[in-house]
N, C-alpha and C positions, 0 to 999 in steps of 0.2 A: 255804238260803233267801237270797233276795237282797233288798235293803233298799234298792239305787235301783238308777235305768235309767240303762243308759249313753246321753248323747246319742248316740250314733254310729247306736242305734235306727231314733231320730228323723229320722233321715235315709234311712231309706230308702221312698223316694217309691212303690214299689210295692207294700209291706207292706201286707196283705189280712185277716191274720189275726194277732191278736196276744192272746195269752197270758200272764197274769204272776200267773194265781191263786194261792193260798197260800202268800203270800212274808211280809215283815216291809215293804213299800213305803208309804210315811207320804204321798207328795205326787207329782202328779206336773207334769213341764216344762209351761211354756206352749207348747214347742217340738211337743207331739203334734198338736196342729192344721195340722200341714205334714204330717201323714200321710194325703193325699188320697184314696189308693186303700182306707182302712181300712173295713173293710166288717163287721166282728168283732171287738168287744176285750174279753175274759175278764180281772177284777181281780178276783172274789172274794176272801173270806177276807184281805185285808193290813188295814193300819193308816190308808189313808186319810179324812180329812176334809174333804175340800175340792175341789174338781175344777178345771181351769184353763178360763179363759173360752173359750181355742180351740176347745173341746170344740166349737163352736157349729157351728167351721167344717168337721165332719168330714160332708159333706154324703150323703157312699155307707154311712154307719153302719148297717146295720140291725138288728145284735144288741150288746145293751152288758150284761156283768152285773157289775156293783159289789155284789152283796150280801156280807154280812159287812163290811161296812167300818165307818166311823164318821162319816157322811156324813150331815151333819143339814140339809141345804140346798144346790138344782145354781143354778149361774150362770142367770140370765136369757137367754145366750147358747144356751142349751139348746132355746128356744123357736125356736131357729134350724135343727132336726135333723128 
């Protein structure tokens, strides 16, 4: 189980589909919102709380599933998706 993302991730500007369900991951980078092309991001089941405001700028998002997390509240930036 892995317990954070390496930025090196975050850097890849074509990444389409992104997976990191049932890990130990508490938080994650403001740096995911440079993931443009993301189109799919599976977090189920980790330890997160809190989501980073970039999330906003993920504009080709069309599947997101965060459940099981501990996520009492999404940034306002969210309204941007």
């Amino acid at each position: 189980m892995i317990q954070t993302i390496p930025n090196s991730l975050y850097a890849l500007k074509g990444l389409k589909f992104f997976d990191i369900s049932h890990n130990k991951i508490s938080c994650l980078s403001e740096a995911i919102g440079s993931c443009q092309s993301l189109v799919e991001f599976h977090a189920g089941g980790n330890l997160i709380s809190e989501l980073p405001r970039s999330f906003g700028d993920l504009a080709n998002l069309e599947v997101l599933d965060l459940k099981k997390n501990k996520i009492t509240s999404l940034p306002i930036e969210f309204g941007c998706l």
